[in-house]
Each structure stands twice: as C-alpha cells, then as structure tokens.
C-alpha positions as CSV (number, residue, x, y, z in Angstrom):
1,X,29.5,-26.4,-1.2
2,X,28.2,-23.0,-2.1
3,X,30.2,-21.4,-4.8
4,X,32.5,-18.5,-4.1
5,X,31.7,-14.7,-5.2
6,X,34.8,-12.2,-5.5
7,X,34.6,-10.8,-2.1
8,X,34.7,-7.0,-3.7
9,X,31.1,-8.4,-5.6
10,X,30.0,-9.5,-2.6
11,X,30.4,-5.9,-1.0
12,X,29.5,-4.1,-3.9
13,X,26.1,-6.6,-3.8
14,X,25.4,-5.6,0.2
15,X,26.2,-2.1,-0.5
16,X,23.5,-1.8,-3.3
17,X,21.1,-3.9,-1.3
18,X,21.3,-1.6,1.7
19,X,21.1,1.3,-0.1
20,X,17.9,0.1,-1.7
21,X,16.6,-0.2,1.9
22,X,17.7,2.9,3.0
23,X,20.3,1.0,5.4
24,X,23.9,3.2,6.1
25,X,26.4,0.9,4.3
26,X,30.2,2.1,4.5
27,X,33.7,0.1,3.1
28,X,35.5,1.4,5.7
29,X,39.1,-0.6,4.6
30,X,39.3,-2.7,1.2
31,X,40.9,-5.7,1.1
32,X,42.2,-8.9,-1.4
33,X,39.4,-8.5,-4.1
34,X,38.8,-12.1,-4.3
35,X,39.0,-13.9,-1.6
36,X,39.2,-11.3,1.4
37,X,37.4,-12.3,4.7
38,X,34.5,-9.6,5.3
39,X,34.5,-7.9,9.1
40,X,31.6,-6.4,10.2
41,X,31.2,-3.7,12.5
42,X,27.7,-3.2,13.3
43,X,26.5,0.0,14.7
44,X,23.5,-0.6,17.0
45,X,21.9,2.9,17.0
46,X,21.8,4.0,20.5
47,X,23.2,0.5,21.8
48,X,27.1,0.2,20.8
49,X,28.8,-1.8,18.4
50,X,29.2,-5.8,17.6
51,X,31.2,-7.1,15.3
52,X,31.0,-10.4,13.0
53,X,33.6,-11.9,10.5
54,X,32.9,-13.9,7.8
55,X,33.5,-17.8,8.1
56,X,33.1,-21.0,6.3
57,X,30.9,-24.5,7.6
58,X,32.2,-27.5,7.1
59,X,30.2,-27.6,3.7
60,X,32.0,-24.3,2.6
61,X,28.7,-21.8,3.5
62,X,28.9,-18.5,4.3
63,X,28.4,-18.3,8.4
64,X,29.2,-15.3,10.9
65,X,31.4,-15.4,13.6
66,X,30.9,-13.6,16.3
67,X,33.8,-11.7,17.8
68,X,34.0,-10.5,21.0
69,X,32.2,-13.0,22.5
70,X,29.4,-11.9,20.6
71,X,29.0,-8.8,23.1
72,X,27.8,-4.8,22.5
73,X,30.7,-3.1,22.8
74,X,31.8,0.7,22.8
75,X,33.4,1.7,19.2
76,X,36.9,1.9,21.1
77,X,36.8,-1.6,21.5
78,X,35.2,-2.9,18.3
79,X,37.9,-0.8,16.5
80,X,40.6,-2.3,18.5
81,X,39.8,-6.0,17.8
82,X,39.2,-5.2,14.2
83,X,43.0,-3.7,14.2
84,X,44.5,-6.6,15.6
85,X,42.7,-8.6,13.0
86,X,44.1,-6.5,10.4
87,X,47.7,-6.8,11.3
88,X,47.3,-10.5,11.3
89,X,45.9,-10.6,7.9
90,X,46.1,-7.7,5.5
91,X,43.5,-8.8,3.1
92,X,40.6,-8.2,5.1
93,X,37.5,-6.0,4.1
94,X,35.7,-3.8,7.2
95,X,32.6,-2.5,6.3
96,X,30.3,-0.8,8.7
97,X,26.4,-1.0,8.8
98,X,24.0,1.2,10.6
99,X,21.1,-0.8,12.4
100,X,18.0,0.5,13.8
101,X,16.1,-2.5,15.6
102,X,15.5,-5.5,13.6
103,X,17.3,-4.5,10.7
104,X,19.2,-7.9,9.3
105,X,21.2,-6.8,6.2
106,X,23.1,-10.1,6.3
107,X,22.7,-13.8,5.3
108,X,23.6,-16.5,7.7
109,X,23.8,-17.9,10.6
110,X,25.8,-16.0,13.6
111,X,28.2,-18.6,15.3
C-alpha cells in the first residue's frame, strides 16, 4: 500500500510541478487538508473539459476515475457534476489544469 500524503501537500506538490513546466495550475475550492479526495477539471485547450477524481486500488494506489463517462464535455457540465459531488462531500479539493496536447501533469492510471 502506498503511503498517504496530506492531500493539501499533494496539491501544493502538482501546483509547483506545473508551474515549473509552464502548465496553468488553479485550486479552484480547498478542501479537508488531509485526507480530501482531489477533482480534476481538465481544460482541453480548444476541445472542452473532462474531469477525473481521485481513487484508491485495491492495494491503496492512487488511480483516476473518470467521471462522466470519461467524455469531453462543455464547462457547464463539468461544473455541474463537480457541484453535485461537492454537496455530497464537503471535503473535496477542485483544481483546474490547463492542457495543450499531450500534456500529462498527473500520475496514474485513468479508470
């Protein structure tokens, strides 16, 4: 089982690591410090939006799960699921990350 950062170092550690690579890395809402889930919105330049949430394995490794059926989606929409996700559970982090083609700022597989 891998071990467990603080979810706020874990954000503060992507948010560094994009900004070295000159990737657009916003905390867009803040949640429990240690052990909020992370949302993703993902902003495909000139494509829409898709969205990913922090999961565990079976093991206890970090994996991605992919919301909305794993789809591109207009901002509208990815904002709307990440609401509803929200009222269910108050801790969670959103962050939002600007892509341009290949970029992968994130570790992980996408489930």
């Amino acid at each position: 089982m891998a071990e467990r950062l603080p979810t706020e170092l874990w954000v503060k550690a992507h948010a560094a690591r994009c900004s070295a690579q000159g990737i657009s890395f916003m905390v867009m809402r803040r949640g429990d410090q240690h052990r909020g889930v992370v949302i993703a919105k993902l902003h495909l330049i000139g494509q829409g939006f898709r969205v990913v949430a922090q999961a565990r394995d079976l093991e206890g490794d970090l994996v991605w799960a992919a919301a909305l059926e794993g789809n591109i989606v207009p901002e509208a929409d990815a904002d709307a699921y990440i609401e509803r996700q929200v009222s269910y559970d108050p801790d969670i982090w959103v962050i939002e990350v600007e892509l341009r083609g290949d970029d992968e700022w994130f570790r992980g597989p996408v489930i």
